[in-house]
DODRENMAR-40316 format. One record per residue (C-alpha): residue number from 1; residue in one letter; x, z, y. Coordinates in steps of 0.1 Angstrom, whole numbers, plus 5000, padded with zeros to 4 digits. Layout:
N
+-----+------+------+------+------+
!  nr ! rest !   px !   pz !   py !
+-----+------+------+------+------+
! NUM !    A !    X !    Z !    Y !
...
+-----+------+------+------+------+
END
This chain:
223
+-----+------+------+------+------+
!  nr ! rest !   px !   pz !   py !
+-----+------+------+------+------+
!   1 !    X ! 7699 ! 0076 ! 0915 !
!   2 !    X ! 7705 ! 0105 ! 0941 !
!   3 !    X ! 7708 ! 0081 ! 0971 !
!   4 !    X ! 7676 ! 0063 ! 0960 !
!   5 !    X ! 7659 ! 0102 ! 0963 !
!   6 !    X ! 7683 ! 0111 ! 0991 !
!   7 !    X ! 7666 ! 0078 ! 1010 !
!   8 !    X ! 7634 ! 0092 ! 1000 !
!   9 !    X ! 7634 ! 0124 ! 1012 !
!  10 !    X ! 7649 ! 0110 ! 1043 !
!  11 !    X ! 7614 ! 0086 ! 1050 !
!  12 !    X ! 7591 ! 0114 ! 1044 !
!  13 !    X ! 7602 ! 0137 ! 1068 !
!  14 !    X ! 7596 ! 0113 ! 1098 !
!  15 !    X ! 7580 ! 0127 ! 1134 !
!  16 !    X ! 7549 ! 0116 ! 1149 !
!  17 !    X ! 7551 ! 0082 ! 1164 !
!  18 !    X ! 7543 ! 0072 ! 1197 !
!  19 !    X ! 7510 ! 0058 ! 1197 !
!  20 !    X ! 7500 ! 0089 ! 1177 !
!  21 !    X ! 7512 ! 0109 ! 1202 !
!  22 !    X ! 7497 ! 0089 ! 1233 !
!  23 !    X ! 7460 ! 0092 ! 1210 !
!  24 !    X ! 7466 ! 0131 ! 1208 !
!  25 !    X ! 7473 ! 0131 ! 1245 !
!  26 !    X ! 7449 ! 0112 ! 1253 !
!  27 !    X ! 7422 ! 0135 ! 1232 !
!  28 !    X ! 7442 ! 0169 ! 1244 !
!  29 !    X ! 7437 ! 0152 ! 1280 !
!  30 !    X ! 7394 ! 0142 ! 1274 !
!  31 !    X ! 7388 ! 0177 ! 1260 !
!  32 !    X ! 7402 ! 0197 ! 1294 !
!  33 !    X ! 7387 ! 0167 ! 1314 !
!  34 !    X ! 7352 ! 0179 ! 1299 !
!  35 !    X ! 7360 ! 0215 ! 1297 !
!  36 !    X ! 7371 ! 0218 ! 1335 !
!  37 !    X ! 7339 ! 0193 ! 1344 !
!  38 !    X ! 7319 ! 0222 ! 1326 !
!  39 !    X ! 7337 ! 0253 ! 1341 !
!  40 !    X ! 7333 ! 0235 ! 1378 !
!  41 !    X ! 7299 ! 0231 ! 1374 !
!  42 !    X ! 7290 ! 0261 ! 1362 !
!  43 !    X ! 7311 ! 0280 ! 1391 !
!  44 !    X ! 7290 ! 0258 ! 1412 !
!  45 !    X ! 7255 ! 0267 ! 1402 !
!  46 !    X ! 7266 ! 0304 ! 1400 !
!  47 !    X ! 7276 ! 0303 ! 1439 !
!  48 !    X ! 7244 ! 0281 ! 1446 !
!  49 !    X ! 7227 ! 0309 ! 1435 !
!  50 !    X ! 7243 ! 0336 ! 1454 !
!  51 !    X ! 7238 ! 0312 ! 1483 !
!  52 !    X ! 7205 ! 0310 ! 1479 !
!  53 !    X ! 7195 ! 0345 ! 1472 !
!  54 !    X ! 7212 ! 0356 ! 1504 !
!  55 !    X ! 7190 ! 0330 ! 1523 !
!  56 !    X ! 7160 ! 0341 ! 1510 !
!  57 !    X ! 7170 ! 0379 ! 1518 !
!  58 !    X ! 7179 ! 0371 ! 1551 !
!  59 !    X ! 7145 ! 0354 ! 1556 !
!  60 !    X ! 7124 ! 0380 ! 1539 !
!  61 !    X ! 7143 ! 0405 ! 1562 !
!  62 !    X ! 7137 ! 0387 ! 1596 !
!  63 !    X ! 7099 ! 0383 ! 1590 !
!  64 !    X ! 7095 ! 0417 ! 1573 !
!  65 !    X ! 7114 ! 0437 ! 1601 !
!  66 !    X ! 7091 ! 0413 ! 1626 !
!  67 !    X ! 7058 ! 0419 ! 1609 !
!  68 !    X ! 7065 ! 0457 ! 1607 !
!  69 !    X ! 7077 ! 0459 ! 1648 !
!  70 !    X ! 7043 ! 0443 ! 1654 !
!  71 !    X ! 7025 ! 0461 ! 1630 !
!  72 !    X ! 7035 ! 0496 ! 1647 !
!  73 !    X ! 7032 ! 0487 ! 1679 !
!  74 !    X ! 7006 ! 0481 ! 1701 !
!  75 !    X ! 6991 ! 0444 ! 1716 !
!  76 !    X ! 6997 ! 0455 ! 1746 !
!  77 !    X ! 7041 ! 0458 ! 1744 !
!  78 !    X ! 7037 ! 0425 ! 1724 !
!  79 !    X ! 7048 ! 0394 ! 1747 !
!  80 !    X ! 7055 ! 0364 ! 1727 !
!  81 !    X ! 7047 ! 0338 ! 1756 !
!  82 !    X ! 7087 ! 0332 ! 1761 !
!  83 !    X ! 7086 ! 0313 ! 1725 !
!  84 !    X ! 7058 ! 0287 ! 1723 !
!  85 !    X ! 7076 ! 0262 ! 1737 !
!  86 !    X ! 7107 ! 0266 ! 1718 !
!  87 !    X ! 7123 ! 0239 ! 1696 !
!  88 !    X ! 7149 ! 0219 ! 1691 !
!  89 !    X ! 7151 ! 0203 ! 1730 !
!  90 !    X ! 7148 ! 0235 ! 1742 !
!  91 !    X ! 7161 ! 0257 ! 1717 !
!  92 !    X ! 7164 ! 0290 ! 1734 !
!  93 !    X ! 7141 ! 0320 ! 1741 !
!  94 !    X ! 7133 ! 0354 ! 1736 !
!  95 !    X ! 7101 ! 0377 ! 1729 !
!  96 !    X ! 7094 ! 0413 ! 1726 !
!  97 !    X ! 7077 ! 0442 ! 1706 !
!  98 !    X ! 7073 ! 0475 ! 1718 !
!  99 !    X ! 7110 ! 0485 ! 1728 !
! 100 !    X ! 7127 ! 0455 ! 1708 !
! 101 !    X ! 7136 ! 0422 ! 1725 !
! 102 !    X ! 7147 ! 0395 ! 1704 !
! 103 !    X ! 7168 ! 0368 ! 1714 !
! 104 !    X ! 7164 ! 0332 ! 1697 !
! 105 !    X ! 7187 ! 0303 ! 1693 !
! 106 !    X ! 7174 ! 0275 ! 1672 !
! 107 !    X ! 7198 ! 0252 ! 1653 !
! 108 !    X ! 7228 ! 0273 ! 1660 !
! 109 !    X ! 7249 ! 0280 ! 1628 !
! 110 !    X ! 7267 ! 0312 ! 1634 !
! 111 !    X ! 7302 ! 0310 ! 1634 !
! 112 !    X ! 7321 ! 0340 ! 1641 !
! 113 !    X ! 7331 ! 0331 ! 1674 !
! 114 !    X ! 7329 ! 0349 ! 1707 !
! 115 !    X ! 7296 ! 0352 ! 1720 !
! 116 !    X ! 7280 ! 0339 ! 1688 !
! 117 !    X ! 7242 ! 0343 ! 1678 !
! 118 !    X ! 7214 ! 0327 ! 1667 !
! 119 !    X ! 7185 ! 0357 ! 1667 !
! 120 !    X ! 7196 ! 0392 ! 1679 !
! 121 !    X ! 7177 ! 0421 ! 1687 !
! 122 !    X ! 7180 ! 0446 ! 1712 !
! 123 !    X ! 7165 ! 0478 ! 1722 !
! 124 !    X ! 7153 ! 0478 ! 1762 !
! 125 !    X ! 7129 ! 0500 ! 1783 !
! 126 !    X ! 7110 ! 0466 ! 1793 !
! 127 !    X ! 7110 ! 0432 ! 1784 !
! 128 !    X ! 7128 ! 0407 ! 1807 !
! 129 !    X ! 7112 ! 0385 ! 1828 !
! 130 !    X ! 7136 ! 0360 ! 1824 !
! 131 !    X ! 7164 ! 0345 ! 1795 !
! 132 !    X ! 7182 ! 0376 ! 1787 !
! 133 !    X ! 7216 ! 0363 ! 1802 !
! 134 !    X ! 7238 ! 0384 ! 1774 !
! 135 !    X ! 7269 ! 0364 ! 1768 !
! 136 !    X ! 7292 ! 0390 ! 1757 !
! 137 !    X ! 7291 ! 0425 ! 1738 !
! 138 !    X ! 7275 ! 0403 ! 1706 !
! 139 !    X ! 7289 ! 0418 ! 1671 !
! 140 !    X ! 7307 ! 0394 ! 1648 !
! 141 !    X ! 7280 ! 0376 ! 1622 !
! 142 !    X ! 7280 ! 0402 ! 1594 !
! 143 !    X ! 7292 ! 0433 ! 1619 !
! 144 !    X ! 7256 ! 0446 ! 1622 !
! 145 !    X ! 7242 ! 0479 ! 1646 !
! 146 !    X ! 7273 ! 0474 ! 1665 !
! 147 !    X ! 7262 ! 0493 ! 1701 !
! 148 !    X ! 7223 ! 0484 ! 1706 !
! 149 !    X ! 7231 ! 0443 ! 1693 !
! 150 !    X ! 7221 ! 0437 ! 1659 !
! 151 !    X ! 7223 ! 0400 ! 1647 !
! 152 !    X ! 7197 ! 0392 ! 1618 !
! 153 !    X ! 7218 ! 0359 ! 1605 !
! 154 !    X ! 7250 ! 0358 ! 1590 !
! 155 !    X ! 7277 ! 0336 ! 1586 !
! 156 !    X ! 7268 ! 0296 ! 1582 !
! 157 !    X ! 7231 ! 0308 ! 1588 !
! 158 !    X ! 7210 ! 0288 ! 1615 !
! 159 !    X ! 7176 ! 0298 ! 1626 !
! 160 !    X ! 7158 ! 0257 ! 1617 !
! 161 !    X ! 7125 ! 0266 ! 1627 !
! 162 !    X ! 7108 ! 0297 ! 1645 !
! 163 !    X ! 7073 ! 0310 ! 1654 !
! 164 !    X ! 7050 ! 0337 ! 1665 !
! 165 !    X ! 7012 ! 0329 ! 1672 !
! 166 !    X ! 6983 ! 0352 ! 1676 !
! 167 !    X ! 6946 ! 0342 ! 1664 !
! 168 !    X ! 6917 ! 0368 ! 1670 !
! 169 !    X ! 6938 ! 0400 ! 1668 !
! 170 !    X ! 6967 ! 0384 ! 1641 !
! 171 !    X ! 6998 ! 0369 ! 1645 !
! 172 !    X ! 7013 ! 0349 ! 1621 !
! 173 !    X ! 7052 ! 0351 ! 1621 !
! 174 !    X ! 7072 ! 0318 ! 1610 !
! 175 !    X ! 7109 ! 0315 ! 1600 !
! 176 !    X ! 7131 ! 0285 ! 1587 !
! 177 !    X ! 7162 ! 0300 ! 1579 !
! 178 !    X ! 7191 ! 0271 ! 1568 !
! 179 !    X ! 7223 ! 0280 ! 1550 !
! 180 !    X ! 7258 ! 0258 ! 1551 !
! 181 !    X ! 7269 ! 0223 ! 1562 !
! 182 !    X ! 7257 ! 0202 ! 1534 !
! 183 !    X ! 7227 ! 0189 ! 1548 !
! 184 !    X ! 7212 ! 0155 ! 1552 !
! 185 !    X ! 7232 ! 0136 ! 1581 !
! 186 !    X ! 7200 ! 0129 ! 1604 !
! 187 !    X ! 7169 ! 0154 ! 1600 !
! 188 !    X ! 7136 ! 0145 ! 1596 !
! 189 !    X ! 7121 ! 0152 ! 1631 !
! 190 !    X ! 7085 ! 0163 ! 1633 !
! 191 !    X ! 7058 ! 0179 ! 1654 !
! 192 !    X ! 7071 ! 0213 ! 1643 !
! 193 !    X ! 7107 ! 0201 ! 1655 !
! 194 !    X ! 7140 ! 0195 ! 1630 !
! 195 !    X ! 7131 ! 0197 ! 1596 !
! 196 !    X ! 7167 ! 0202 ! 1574 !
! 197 !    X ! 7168 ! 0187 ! 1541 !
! 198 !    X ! 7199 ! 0196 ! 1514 !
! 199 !    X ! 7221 ! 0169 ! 1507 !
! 200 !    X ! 7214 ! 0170 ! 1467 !
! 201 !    X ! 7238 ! 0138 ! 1459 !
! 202 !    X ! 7269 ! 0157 ! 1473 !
! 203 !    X ! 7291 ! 0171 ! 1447 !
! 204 !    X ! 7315 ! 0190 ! 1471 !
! 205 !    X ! 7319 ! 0225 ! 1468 !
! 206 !    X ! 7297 ! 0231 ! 1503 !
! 207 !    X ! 7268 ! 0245 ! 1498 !
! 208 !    X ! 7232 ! 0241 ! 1510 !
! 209 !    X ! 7200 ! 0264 ! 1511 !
! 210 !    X ! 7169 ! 0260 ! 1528 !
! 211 !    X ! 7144 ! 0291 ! 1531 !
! 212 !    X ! 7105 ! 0293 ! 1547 !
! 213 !    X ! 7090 ! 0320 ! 1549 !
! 214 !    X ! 7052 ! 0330 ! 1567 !
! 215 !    X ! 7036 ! 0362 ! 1571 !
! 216 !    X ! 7001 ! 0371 ! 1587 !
! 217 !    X ! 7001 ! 0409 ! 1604 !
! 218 !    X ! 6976 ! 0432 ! 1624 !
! 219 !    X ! 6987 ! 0456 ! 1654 !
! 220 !    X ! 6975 ! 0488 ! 1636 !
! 221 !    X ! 6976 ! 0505 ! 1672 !
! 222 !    X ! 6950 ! 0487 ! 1692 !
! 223 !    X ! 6949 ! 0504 ! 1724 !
+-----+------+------+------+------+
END
């Protein structure tokens, strides 16, 4: 009788077997698969979003701080004829308001390196007759009012698309401003130049932002 319980005892105290331990594996392993899927994503959008905030400041900055040089300043110390003809062919240029030049580069992604710049602004007693020829002295992308150089784009920013045009007394300021790597491998060329689109089927963790910004302005000093 007490070997019959002993034997008993003995069958009801058995582990887990294997295939129940391969289904709680495999369950264990589905439930992180889904919850590091969610976390990734999540971290994603979160740093998409910083992305493109700091796109859209940048470009809100570079045609505000535009608009207001031209708006304090006189038509007279305005000389945007060194940027009509700029695009992606010819990609450099410069223009000036009252005491500030500007230097553009077009579809240059700043990078940190020596020499680096895609639209910096100087001050200057006149306005150069010819392509500023400044190749060194340039702050860092970030480093800003270092000496009289300031660089209005930071790092992985490219200037896409630039304008200035002037129409009975206005002038309409135009930026493109395009943030990261993750573009479309061949963009869209039109008559305005290269037109950047985001590459929205990538699911790397490069990021993408494109920002457009236009704003009309009046010289308030007209003599």
């Amino acid at each position: 009788m007490d070997k019959i319980k002993s034997k008993k005892k003995t069958e009801g105290n058995k582990g887990f077997t294997i295939i129940e331990l391969m289904i709680a594996t495999a369950i264990f392993a589905v439930i992180m698969l889904i919850t590091t899927t969610a976390i990734l994503g999540i971290s994603k959008t979160y740093i998409q979003g910083l992305v493109e905030s700091q796109n859209q400041n940048t470009t809100r900055r570079i045609v505000s701080e535009i608009s207001q040089d031209i708006q304090y300043n006189s038509p007279g110390t305005i000389n945007i004829q060194n940027i009509h003809n700029i695009n992606y062919k010819n990609p450099n240029g410069w223009f000036c308001i009252g005491q500030d030049v500007y230097i553009v580069n077009l579809d240059h992604e700043i990078t940190n390196s020596s020499g680096d710049y895609g639209l910096i602004r100087y001050s200057s007693s006149s306005c150069p007759k010819s392509q500023p020829e400044i190749t060194s002295g340039l702050p860092l992308s970030g480093t800003y009012n270092k000496g009289s150089v300031e660089e209005l784009l930071t790092t992985d920013q490219q200037l896409s698309q630039f304008a200035i045009d002037e129409n009975n007394g206005y002038y309409t300021i135009t930026a493109t401003v395009a943030y990261g790597n993750d573009f479309m491998p061949n963009p869209v060329l039109t008559s305005d130049g290269l037109k950047y689109q985001c590459n929205t089927s990538s699911y790397s963790l490069n990021f993408c932002s494109i920002s457009s910004l236009t704003n009309s302005i009046e010289p308030s000093i007209n003599n």
